[in-house]
Backbone and ligand atoms as CSV (ligand in chain L), in Angstrom:
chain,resi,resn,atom,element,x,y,z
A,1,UNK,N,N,32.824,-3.650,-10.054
A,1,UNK,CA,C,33.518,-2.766,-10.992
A,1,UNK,C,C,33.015,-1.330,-10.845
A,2,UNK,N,N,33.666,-0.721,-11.344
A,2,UNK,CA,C,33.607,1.124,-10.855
A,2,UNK,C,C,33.687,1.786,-12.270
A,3,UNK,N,N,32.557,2.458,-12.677
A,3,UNK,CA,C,33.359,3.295,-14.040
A,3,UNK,C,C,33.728,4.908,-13.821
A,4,UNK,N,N,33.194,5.800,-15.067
A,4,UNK,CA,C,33.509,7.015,-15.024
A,4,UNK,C,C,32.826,7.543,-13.768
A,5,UNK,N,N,31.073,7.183,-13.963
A,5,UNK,CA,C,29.738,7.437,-13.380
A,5,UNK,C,C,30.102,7.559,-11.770
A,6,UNK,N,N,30.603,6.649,-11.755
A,6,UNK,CA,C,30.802,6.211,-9.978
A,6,UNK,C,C,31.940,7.573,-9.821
A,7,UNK,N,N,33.112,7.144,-10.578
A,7,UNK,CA,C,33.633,8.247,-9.804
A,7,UNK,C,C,33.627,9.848,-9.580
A,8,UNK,N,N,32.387,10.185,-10.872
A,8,UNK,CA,C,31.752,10.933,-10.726
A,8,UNK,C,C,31.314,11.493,-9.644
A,9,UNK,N,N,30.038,10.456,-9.202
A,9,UNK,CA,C,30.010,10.701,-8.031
A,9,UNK,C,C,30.294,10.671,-6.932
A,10,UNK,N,N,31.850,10.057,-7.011
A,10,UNK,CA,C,32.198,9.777,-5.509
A,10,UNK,C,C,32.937,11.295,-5.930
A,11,UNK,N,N,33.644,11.954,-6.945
A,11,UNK,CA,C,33.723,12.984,-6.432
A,11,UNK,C,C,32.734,14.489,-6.136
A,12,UNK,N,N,31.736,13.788,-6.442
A,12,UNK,CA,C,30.372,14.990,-5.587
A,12,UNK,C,C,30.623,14.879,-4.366
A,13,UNK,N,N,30.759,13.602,-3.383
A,13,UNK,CA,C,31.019,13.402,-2.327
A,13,UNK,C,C,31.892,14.315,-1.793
A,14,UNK,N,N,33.248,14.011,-2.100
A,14,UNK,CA,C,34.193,14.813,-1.865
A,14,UNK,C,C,33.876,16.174,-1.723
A,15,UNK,N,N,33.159,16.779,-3.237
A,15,UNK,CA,C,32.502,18.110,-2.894
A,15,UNK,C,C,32.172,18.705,-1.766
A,16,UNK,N,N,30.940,17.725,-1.336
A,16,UNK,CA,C,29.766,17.768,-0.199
A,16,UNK,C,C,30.740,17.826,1.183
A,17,UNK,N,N,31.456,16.697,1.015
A,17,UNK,CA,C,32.582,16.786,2.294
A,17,UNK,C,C,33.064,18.094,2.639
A,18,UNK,N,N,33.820,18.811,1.494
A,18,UNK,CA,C,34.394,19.996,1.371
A,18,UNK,C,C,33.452,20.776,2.328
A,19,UNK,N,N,32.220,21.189,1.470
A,19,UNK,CA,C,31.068,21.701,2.114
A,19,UNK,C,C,30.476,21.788,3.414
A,20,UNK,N,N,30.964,20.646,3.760
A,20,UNK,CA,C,30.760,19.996,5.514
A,20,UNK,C,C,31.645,20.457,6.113
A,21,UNK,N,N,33.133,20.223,6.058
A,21,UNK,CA,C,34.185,21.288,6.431
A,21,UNK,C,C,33.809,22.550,6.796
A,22,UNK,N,N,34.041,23.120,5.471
A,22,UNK,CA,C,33.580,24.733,5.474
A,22,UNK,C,C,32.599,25.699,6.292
A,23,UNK,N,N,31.294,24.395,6.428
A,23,UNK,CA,C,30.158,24.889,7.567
A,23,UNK,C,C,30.366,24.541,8.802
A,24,UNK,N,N,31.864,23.935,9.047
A,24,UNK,CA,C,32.180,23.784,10.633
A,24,UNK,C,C,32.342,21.951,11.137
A,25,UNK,N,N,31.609,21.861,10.256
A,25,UNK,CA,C,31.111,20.340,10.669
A,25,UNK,C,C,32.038,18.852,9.775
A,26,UNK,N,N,32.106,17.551,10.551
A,26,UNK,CA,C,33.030,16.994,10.068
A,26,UNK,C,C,32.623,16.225,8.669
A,27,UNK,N,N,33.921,16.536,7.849
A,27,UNK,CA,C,33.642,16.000,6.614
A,27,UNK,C,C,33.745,14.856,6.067
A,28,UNK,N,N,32.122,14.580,5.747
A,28,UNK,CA,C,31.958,14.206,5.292
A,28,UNK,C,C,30.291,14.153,4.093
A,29,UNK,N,N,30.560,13.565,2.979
A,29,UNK,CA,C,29.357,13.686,1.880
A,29,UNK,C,C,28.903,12.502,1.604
A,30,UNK,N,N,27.213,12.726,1.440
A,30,UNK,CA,C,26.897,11.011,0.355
A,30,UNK,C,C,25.476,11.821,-0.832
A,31,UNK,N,N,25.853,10.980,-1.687
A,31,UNK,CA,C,24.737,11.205,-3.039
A,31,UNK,C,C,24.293,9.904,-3.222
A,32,UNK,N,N,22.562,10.115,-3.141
A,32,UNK,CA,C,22.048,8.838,-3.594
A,32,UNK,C,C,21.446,8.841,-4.963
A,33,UNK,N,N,21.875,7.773,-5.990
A,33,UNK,CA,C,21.884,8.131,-7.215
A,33,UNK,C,C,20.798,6.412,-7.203
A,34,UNK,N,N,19.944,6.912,-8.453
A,34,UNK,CA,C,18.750,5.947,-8.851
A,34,UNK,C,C,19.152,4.753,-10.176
A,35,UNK,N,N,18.167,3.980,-10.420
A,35,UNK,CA,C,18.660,2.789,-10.939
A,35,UNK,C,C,19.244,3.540,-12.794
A,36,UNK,N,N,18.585,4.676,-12.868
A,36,UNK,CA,C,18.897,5.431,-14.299
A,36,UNK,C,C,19.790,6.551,-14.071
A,37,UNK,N,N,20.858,6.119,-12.891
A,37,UNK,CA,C,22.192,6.883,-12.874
A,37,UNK,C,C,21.914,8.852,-12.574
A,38,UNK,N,N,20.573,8.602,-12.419
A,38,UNK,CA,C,20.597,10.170,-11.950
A,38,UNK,C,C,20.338,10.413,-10.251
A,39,UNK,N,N,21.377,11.764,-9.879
A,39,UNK,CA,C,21.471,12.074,-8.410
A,39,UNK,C,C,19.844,12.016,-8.079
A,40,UNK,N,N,19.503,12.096,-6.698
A,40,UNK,CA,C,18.061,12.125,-6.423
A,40,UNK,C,C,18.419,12.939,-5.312
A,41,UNK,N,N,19.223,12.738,-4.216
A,41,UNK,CA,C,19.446,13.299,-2.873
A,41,UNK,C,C,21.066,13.116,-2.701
A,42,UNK,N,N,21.040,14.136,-1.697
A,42,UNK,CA,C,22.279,14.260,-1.558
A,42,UNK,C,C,22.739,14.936,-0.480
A,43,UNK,N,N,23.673,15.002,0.755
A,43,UNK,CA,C,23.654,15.809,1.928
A,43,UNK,C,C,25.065,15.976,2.289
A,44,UNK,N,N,25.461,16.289,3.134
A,44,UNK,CA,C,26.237,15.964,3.794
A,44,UNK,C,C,26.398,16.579,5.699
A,45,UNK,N,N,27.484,15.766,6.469
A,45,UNK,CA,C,27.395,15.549,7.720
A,45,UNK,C,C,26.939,17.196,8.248
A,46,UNK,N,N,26.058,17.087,9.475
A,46,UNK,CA,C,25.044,18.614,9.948
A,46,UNK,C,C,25.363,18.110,11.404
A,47,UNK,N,N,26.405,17.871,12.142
A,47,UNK,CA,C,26.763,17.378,13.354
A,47,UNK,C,C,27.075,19.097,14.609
A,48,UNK,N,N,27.470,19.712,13.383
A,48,UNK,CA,C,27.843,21.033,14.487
A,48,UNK,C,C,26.972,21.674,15.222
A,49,UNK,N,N,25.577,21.684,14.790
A,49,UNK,CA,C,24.612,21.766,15.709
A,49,UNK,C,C,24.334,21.148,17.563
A,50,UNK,N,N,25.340,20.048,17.051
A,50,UNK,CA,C,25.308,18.923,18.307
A,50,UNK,C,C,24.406,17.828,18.437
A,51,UNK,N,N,23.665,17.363,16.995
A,51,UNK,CA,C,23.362,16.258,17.080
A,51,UNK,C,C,24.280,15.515,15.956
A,52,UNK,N,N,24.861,14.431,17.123
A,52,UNK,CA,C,25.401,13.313,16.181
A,52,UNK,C,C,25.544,12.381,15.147
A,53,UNK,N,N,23.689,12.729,15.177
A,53,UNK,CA,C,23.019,11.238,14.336
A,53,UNK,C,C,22.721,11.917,13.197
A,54,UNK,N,N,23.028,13.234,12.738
A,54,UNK,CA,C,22.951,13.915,11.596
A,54,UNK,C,C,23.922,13.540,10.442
A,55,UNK,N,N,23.492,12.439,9.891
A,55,UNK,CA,C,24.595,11.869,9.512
A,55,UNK,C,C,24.365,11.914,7.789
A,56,UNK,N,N,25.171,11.942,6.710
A,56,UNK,CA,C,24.421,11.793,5.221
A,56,UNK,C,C,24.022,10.990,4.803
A,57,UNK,N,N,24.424,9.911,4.994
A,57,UNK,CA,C,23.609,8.258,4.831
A,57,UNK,C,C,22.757,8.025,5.374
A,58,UNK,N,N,22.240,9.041,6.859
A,58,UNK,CA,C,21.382,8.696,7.704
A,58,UNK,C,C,19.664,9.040,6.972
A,59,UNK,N,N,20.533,10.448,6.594
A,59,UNK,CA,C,19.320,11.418,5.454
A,59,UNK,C,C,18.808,10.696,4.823
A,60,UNK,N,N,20.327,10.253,3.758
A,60,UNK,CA,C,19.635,9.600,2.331
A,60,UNK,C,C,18.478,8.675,2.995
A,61,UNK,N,N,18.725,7.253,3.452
A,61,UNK,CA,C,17.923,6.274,4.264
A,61,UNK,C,C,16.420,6.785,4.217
A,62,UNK,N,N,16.568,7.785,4.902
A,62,UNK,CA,C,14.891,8.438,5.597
A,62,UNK,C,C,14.280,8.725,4.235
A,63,UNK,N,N,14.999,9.624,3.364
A,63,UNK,CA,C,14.824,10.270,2.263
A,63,UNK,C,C,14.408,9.132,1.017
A,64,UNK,N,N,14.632,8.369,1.136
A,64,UNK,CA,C,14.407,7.134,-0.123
A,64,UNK,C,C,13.664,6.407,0.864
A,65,UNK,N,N,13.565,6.220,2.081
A,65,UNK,CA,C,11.820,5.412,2.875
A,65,UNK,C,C,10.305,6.552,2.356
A,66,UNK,N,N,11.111,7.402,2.156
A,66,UNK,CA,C,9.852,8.329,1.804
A,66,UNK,C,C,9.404,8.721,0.641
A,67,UNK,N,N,10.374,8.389,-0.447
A,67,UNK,CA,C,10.489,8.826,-2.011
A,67,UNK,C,C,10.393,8.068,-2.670
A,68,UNK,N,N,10.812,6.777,-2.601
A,68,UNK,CA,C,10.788,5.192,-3.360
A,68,UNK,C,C,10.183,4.328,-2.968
A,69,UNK,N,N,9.910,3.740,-4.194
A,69,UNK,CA,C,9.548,2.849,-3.753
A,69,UNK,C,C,10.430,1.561,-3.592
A,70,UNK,N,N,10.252,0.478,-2.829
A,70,UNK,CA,C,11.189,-0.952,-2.509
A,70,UNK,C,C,11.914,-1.372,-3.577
A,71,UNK,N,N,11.094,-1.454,-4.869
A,71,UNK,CA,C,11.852,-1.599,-5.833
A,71,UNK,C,C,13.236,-0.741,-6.046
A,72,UNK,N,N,12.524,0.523,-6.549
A,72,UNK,CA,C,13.623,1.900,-6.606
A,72,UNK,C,C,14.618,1.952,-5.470
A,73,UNK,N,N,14.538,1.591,-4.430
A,73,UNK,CA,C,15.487,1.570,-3.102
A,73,UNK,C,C,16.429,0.427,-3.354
A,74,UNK,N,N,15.867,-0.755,-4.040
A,74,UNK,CA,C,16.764,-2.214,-3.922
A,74,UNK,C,C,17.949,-1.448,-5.271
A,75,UNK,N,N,17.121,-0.666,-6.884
A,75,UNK,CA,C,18.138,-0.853,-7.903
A,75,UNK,C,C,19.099,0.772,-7.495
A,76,UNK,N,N,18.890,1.074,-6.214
A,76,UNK,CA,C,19.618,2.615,-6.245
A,76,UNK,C,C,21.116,2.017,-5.694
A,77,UNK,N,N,22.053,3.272,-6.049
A,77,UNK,CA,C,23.382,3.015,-5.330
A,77,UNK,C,C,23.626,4.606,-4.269
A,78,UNK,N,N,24.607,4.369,-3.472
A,78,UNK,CA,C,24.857,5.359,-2.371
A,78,UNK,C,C,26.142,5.587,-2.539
A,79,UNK,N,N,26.543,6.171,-2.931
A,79,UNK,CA,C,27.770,7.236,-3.372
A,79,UNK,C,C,28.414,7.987,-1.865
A,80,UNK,N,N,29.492,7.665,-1.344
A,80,UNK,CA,C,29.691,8.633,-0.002
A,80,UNK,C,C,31.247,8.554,0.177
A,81,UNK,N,N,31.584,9.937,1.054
A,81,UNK,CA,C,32.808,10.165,0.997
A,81,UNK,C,C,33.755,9.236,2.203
A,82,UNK,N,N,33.019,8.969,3.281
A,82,UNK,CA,C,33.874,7.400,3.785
A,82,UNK,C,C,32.386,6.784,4.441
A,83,UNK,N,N,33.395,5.378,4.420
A,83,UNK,CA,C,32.204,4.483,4.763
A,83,UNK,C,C,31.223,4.465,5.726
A,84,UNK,N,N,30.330,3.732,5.607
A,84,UNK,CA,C,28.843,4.337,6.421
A,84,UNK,C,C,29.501,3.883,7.899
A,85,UNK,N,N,29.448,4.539,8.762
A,85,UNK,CA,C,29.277,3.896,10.362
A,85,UNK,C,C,28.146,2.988,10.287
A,86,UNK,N,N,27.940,1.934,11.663
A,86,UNK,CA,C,26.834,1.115,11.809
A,86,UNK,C,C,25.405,2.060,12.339
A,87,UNK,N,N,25.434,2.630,12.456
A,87,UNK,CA,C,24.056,3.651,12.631
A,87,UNK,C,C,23.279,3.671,11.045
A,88,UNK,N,N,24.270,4.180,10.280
A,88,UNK,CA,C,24.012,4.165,8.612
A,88,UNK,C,C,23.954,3.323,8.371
A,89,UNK,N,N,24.506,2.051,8.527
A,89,UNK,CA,C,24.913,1.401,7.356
A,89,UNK,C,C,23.335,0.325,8.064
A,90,UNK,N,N,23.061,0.524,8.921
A,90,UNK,CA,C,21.917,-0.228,9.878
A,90,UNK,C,C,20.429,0.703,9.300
A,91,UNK,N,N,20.699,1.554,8.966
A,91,UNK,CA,C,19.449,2.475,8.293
A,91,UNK,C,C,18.951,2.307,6.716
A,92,UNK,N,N,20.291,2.043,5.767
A,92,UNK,CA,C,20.939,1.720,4.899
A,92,UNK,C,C,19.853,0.203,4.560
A,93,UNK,N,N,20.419,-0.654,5.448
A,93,UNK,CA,C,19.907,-1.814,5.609
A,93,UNK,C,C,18.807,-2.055,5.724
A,94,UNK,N,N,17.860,-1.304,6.315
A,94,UNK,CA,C,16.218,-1.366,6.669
A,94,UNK,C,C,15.747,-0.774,6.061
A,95,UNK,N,N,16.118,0.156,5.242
A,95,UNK,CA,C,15.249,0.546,4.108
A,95,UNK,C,C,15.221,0.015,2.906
A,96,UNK,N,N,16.353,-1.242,2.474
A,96,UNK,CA,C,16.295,-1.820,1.749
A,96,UNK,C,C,17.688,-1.114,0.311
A,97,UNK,N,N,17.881,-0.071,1.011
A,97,UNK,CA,C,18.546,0.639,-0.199
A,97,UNK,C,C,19.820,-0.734,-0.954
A,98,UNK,N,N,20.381,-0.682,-1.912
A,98,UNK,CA,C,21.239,-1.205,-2.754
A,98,UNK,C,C,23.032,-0.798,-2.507
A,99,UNK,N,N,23.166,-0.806,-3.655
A,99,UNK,CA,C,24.831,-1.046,-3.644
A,99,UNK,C,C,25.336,0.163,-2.482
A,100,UNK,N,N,26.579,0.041,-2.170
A,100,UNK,CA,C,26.915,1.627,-1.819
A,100,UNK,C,C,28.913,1.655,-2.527
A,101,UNK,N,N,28.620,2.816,-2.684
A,101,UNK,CA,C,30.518,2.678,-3.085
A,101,UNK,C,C,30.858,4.109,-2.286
A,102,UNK,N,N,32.140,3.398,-1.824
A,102,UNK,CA,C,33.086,4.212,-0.975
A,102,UNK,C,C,34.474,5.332,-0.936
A,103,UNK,N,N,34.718,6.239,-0.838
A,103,UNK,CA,C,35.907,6.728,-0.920
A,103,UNK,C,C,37.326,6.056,-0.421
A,104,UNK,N,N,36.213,6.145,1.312
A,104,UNK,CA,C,37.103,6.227,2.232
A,104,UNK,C,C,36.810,4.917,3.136
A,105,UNK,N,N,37.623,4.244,3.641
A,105,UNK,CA,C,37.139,2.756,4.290
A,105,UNK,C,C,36.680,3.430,5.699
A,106,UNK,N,N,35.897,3.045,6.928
A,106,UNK,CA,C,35.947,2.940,8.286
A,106,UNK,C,C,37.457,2.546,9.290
A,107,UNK,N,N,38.157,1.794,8.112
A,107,UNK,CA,C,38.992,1.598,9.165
A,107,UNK,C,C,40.488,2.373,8.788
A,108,UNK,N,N,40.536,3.053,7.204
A,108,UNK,CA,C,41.510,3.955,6.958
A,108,UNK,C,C,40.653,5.614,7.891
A,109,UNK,N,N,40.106,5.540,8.355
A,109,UNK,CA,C,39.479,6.595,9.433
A,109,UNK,C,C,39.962,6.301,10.296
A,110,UNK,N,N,40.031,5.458,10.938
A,110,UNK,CA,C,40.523,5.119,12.431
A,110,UNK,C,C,41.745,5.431,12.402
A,111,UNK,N,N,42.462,4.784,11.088
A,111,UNK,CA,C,44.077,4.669,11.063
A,111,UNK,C,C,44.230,6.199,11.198
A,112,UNK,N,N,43.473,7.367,10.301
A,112,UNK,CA,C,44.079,8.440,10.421
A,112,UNK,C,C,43.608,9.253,11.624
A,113,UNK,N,N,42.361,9.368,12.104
A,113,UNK,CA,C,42.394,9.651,13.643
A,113,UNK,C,C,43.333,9.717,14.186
A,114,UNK,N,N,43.563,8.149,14.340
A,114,UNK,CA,C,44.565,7.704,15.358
A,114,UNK,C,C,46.276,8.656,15.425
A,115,UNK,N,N,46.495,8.324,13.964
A,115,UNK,CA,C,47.550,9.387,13.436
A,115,UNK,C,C,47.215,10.725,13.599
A,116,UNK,N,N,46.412,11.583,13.891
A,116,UNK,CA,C,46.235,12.858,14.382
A,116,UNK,C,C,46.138,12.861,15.481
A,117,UNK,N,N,46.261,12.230,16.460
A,117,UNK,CA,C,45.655,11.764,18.140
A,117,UNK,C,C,44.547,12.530,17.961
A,118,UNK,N,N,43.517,12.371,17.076
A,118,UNK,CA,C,41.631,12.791,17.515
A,118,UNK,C,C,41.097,11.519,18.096
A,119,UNK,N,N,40.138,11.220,19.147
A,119,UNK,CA,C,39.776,11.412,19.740
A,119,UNK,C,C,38.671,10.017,18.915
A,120,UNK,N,N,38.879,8.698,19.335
A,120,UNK,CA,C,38.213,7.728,18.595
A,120,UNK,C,C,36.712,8.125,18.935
A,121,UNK,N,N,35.526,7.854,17.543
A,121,UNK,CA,C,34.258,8.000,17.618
A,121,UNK,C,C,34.183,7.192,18.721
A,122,UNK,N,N,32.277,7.331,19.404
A,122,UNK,CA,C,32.359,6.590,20.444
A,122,UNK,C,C,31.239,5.316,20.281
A,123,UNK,N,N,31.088,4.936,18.596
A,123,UNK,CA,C,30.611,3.995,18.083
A,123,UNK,C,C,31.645,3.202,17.777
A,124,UNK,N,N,31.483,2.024,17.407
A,124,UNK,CA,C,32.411,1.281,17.087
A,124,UNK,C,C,32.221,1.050,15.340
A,125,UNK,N,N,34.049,1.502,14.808
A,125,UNK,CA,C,33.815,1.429,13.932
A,125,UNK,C,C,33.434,-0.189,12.813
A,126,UNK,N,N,32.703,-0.748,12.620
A,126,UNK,CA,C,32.900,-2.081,11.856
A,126,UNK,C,C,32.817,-1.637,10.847
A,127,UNK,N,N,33.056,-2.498,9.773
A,127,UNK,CA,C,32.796,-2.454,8.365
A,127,UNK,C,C,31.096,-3.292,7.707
A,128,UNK,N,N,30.646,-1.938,6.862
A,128,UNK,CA,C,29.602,-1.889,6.670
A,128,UNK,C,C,29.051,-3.479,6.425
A,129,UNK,N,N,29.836,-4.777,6.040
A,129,UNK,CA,C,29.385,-6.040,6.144
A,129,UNK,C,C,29.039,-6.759,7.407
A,130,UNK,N,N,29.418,-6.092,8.023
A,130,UNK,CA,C,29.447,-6.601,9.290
A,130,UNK,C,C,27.823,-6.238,10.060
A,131,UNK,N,N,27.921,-5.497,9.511
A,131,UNK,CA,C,25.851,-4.876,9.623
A,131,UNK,C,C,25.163,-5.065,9.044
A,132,UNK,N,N,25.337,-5.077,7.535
A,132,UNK,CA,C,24.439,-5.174,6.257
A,132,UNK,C,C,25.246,-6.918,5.541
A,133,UNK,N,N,25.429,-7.571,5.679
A,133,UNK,CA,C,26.138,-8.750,5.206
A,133,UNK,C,C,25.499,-8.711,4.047
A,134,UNK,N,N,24.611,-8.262,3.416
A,134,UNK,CA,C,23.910,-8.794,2.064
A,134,UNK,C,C,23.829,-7.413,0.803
A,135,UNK,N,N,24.557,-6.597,1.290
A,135,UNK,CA,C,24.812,-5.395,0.669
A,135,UNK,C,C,26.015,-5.393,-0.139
A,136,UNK,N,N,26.064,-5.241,-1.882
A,136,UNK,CA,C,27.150,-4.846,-2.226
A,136,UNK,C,C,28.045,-3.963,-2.116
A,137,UNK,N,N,29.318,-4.140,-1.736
A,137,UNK,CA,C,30.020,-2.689,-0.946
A,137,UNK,C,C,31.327,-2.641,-2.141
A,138,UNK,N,N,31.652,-1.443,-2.537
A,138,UNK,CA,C,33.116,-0.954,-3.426
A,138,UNK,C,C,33.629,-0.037,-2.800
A,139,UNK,N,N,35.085,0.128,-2.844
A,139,UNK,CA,C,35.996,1.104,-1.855
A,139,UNK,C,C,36.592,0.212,-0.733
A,140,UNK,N,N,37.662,0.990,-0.464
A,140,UNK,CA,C,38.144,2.545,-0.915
A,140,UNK,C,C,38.604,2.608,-1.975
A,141,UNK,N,N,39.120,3.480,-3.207
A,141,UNK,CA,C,39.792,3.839,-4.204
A,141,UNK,C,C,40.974,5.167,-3.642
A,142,UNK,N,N,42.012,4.923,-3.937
A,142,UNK,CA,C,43.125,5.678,-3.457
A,142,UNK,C,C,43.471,7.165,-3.714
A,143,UNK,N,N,43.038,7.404,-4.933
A,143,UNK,CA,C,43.146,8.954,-4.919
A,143,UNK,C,C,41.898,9.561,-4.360
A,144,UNK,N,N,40.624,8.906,-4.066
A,144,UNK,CA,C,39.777,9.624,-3.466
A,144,UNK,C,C,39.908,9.577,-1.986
A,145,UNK,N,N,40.382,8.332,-1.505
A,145,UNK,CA,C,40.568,8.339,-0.312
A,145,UNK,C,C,41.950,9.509,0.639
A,146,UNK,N,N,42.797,9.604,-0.277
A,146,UNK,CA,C,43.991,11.028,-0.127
A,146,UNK,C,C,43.236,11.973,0.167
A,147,UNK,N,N,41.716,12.577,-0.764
A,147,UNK,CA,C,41.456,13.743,-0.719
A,147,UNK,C,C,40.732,13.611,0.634
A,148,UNK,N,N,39.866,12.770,1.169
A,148,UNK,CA,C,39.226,12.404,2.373
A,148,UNK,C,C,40.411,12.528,3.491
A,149,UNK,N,N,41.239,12.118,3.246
A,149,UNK,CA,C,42.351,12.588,4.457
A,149,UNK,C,C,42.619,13.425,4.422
A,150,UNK,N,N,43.030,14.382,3.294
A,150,UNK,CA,C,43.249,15.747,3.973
A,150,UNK,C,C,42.130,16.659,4.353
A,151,UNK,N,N,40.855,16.142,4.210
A,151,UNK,CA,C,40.087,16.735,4.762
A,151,UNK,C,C,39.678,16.662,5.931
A,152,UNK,N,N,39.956,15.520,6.285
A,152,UNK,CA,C,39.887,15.334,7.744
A,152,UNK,C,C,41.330,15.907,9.073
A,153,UNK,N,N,42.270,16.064,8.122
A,153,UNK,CA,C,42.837,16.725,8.723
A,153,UNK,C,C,43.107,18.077,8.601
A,154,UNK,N,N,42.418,18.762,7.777
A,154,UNK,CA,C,42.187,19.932,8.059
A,154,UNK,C,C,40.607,20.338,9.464
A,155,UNK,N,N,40.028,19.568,9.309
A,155,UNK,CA,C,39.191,19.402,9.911
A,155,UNK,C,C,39.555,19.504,11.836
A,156,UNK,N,N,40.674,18.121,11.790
A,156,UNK,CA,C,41.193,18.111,12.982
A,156,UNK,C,C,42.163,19.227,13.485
A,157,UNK,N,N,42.406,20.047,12.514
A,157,UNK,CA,C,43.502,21.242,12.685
A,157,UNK,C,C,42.317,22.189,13.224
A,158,UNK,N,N,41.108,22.267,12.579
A,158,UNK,CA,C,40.497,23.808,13.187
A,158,UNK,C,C,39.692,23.543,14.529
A,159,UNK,N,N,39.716,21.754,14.871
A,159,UNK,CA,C,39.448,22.044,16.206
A,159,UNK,C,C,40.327,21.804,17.221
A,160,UNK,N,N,41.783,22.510,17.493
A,160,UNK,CA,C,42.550,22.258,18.435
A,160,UNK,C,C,42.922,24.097,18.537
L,1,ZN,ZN,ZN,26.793,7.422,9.997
């Protein structure tokens, strides 16, 4: 179940996404929020530099191996604007972090790629169960996932 809280923060995400856009880089956002519903960290995608693995889920991960403890990592949730790739969602996983809720699915990404002819990632996209099988996962939700598409296709517009 999803309340106000969540979509709260899934629209920080969105924010952060925005933000990622704007600095060049592809959008996307995640906020990692603690077992007493307050933000702790928060990033979003830093890829324009030219490293790939700059990812916001990748952050959070590192960022809560270093800030929490196991406990605090198992009752936290991960708030992000589409779903983790397996790099994340594999980082996600080893640090023990908790729930995550989604905007945007991995595979409504592909669908819209595909529909822009961009240029499929060169990971494969699975769905975050497919890596983390023991992780509670929520999303997509539909009006957040709209705003994630047009951000990505504005995105795909400023690099052609
Ligand atoms: Zn990722």
């Amino acid at each position: 179940m999803i309340d106000e809280d969540d979509m709260k923060h899934l629209g920080r995400c969105v924010e952060l996404a925005t933000r990622a856009l704007e600095t060049g880089n592809p959008p996307f956002g995640s906020v990692l929020v603690d077992e007493h519903g307050d933000a702790r960290f928060e990033d979003h995608n830093h890829t324009v530099g030219g490293d790939d693995t700059q990812h916001p889920e990748f952050a959070i991960a590192r960022w809560a191996a270093a800030n929490m403890t196991p406990d605090e990592r198992a009752a936290a949730t991960v708030y992000t604007s589409g779903e983790h790739c397996p790099m994340c969602a594999a980082a996600h996983g080893w640090v023990g972090l908790g729930r995550i809720v989604y905007a945007s699915s991995s595979e409504q990404l592909a669908a819209w790629l595909d529909d822009m002819h961009a240029p499929p990632p060169p990971v494969a996209m699975l769905p975050i169960h497919t890596v983390v099988p023991g992780v509670p996962v929520e999303g997509p939700f539909p009006v957040m996932a709209e705003a994630v598409r047009e951000l990505h296709r504005r995105y795909q517009d400023s690099q052609t």
